[in-house]
C-alpha positions in Angstrom: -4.4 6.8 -9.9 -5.9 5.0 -12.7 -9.2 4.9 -14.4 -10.7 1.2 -14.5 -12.8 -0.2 -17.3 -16.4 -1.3 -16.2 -17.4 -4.4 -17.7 -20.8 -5.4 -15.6 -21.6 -4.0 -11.5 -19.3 -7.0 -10.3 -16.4 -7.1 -13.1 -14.2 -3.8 -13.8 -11.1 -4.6 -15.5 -7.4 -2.7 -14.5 -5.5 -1.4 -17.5 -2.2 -2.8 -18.7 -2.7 -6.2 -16.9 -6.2 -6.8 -17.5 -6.7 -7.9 -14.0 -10.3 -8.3 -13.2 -11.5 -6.6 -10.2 -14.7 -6.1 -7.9 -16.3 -3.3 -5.8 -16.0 -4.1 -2.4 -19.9 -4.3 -1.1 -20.4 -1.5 1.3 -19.4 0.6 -1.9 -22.2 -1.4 -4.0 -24.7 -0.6 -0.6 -24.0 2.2 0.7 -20.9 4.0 -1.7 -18.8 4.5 1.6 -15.8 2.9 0.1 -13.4 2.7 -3.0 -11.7 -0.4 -2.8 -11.8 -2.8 -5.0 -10.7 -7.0 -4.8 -9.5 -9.7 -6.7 -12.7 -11.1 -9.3 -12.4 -13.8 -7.4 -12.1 -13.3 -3.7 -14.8 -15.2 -1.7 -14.9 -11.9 0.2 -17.9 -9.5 -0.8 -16.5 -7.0 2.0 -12.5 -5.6 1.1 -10.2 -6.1 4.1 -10.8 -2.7 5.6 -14.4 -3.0 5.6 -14.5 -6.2 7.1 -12.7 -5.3 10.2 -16.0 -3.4 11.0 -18.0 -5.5 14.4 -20.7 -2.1 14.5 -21.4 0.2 11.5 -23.4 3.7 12.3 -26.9 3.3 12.2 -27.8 4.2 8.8 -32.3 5.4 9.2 -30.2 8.4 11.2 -29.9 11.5 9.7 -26.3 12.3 8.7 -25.1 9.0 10.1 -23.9 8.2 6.1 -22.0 11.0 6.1 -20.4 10.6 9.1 -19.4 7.0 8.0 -17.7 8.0 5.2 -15.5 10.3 7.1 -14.8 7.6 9.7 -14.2 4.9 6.8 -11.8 7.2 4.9 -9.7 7.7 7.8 -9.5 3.9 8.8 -8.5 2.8 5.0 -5.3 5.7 5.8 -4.9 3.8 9.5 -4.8 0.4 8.2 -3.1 1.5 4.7 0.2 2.4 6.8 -0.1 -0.6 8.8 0.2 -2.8 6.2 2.9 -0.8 4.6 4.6 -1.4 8.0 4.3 -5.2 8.1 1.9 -5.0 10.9 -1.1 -8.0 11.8 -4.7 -7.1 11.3 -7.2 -9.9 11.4 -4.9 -12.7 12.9 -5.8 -13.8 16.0 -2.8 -12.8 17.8 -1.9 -11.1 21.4 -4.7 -12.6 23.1 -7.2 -11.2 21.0 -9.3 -14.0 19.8 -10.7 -12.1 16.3 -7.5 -9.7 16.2 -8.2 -6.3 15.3 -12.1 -5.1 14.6 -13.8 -1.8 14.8 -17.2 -0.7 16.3 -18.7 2.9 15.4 -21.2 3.4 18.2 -23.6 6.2 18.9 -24.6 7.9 22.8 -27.2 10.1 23.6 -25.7 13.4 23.0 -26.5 12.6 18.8 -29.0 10.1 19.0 -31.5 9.9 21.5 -33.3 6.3 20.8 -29.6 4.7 22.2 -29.5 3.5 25.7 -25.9 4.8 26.5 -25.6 8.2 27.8 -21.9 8.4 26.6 -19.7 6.6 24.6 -16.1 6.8 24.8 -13.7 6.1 22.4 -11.0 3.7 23.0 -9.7 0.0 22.7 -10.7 -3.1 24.9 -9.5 -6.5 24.0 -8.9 -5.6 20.3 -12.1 -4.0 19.7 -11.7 0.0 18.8 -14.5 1.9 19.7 -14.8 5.9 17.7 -18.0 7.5 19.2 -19.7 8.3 15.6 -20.0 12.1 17.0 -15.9 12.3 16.3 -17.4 12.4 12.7 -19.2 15.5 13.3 -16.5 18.5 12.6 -18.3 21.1 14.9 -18.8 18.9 17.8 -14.8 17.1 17.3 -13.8 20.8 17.3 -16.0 22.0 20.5 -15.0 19.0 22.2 -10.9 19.7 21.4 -11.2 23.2 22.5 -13.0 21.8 25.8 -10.3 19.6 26.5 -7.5 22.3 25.4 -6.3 19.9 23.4 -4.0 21.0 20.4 -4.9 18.4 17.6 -8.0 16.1 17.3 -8.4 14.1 14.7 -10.4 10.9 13.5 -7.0 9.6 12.2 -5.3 10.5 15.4 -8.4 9.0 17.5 -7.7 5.8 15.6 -4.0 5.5 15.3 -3.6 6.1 19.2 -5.9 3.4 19.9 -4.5 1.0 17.6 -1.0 1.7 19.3 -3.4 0.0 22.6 -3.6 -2.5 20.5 -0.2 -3.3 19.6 1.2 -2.6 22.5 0.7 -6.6 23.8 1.8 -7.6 20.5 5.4 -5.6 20.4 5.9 -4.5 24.2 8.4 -7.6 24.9 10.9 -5.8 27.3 8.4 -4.4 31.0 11.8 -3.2 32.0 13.1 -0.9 29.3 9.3 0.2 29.0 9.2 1.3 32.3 12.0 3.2 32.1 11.4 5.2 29.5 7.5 5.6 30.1 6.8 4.5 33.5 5.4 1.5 35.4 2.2 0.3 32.9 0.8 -1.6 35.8 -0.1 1.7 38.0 -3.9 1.9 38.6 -5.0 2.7 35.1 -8.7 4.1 36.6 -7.5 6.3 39.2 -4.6 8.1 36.6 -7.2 8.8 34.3 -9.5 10.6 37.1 -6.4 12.0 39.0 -5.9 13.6 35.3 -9.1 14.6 34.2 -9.6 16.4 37.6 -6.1 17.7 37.8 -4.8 18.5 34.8 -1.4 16.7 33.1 1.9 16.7 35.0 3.5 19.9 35.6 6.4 20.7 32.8 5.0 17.2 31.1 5.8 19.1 27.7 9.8 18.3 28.7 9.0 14.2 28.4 6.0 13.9 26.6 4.5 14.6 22.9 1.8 15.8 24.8 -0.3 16.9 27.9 -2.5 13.6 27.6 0.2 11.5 27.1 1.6 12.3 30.8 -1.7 10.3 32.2 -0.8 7.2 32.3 1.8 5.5 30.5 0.2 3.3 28.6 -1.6 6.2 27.1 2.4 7.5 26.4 2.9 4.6 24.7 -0.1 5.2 22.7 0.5 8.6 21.9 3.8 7.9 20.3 3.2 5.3 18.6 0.2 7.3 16.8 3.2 9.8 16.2 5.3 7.3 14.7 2.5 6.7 12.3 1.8 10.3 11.7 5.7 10.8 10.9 6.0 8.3 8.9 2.9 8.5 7.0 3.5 12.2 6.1 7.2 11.4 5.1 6.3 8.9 2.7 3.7 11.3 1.3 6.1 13.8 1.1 8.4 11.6 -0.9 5.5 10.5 -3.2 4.9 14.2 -3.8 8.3 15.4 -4.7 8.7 17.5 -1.4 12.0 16.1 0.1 14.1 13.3 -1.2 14.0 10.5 0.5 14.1 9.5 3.9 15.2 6.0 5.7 12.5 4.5 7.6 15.3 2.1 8.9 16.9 4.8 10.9 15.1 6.2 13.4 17.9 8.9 14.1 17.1 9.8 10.7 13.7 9.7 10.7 13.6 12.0 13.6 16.1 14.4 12.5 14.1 14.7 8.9 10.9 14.9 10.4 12.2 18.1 12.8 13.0 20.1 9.6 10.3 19.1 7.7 7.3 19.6 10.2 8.8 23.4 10.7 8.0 23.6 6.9 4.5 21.7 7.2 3.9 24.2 10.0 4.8 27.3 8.2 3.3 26.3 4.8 -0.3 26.1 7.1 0.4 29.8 8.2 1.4 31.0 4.9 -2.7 30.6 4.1 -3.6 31.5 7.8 -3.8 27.8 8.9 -3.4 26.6 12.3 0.2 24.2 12.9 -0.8 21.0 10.9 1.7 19.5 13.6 1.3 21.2 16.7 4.3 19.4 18.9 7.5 19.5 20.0 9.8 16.2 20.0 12.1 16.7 22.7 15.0 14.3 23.1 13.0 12.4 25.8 10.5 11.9 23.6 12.6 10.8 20.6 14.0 8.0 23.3 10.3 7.3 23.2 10.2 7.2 19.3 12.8 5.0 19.6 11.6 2.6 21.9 8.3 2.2 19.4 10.3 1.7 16.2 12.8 -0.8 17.9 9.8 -2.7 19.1 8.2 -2.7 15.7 11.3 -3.9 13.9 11.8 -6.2 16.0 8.6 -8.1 15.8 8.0 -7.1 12.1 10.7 -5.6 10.3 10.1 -4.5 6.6 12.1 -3.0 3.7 12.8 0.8 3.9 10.2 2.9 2.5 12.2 6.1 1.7 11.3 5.4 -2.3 7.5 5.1 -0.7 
């Protein structure tokens, strides 16, 4: 953290280098973000905020608010994908602008929208959040609805960026099939056959959790939004003085560090009558799964161990 020197509304200065710096524009607009770039970057919108197709619409009451929310969560998303060497706006995988974000509205909070219901999820690198994720009362009606144990705008957007990475590091059908099933099974008709159904008995055995046993391609997702939640919380916990270090190199070692250390996460909550921060279980056939991701990441885009953060 560090305090920067204002100079004019388009020239703050960083201390020790004397860097000059800029506000990114949606925080000169509409104060929704607090990035700054380079003086002189022909950008007036900082990376995260230009990955944005739809922004909420604004003349609706709370819609700012729920923006911010939905904003501070993607700079965390994309944050750890950069740390992990991962593309963003390159046109890559068959996705013609790479990876962009729309916040759209349905009628259930907005009534002058066309579309009865929004859902969130990813389609041809586009990742739609229904703007009503933002709201804390409806997120948490709508996770107790679908007895879900965590639901998250973070976790909303780091599964459906694992959607969108799948193309990009999936090389191998055969060892993905597998470990998670035959992606090519009617993608429709599993989601229904779920909904209506329920996930597959004893699905806690193989899978992180109950939606993750509806198709796998939503596996896939799922663990690779763990992967991300692991190592995201491990590198905070490094930062913070909690544990040591860990080697983000390893997956063996991630894993094992990440079981004793989400008991503590867990128990710190209920120490001041919290719910599990991390309500899951990773059996060995989900650490395969774990696995799989992180070999497919390092593959594709390997990076320097972040154990030091």
């Amino acid at each position: 953290m560090v305090a920067l020197q204002i100079l004019s509304d388009d020239h703050w200065q960083l201390p020790g280098s004397g860097e000059l710096v800029k506000p990114c524009g949606y925080r000169k607009q509409y104060n929704v973000c607090n990035a700054v770039l380079n003086a002189a970057d022909n950008h007036e919108l900082c990376l995260s905020c230009r990955l944005n197709r739809t922004i909420p619409d604004l003349s609706k009451k709370d819609n700012l608010t729920h923006w911010n929310k939905l904003e501070e969560a993607k700079r965390r998303l994309l944050f750890g994908l950069l740390t992990l060497g991962l593309p963003l706006e390159a046109p890559v995988g068959g996705y013609p602008r790479g990876l962009c974000f729309d916040f759209l509205e349905d009628k259930r909070s907005n009534p002058d929208v066309a579309d009865e219901f929004i859902a969130t999820g990813h389609q041809n690198g586009v990742i739609t959040i229904n703007v009503i994720e933002a709201d804390d009362v409806q997120r948490i009606w709508q996770r107790e609805q679908s007895s879900e144990r965590y639901r998250t705008l973070l976790g909303h957007m780091r599964h459906e960026v694992g959607h969108y990475y799948d193309e990009l590091l999936v090389n191998d059908l055969t060892a993905f099939t597998a470990l998670f099933g035959d992606p090519r099974q009617p993608y429709s008709a599993a989601l229904q056959q779920y909904h209506a159904e329920g996930p597959l008995p004893g699905w806690e055995l193989s899978h992180i959790s109950a939606y993750a046993s509806s198709h796998p391609s939503e596996d896939w997702a799922e663990c690779f939004a763990h992967y991300l939640h692991i190592i995201d919380t491990l590198e905070t916990a490094v930062q913070r003085g909690v544990i040591d270090t860990f080697d983000s190199n390893d997956i063996n070692s991630l894993i094992n560090v990440w079981d004793s250390f989400s008991v503590t996460l867990n128990e710190l909550n209920r120490s001041i009558g919290l719910a599990d921060a991390y309500p899951f279980v990773v059996t060995p056939a989900v650490a395969d799964k774990l696995r799989f991701v992180h070999q497919a990441r390092m593959q594709a885009y390997a990076k320097p161990n972040l154990s030091t953060g």
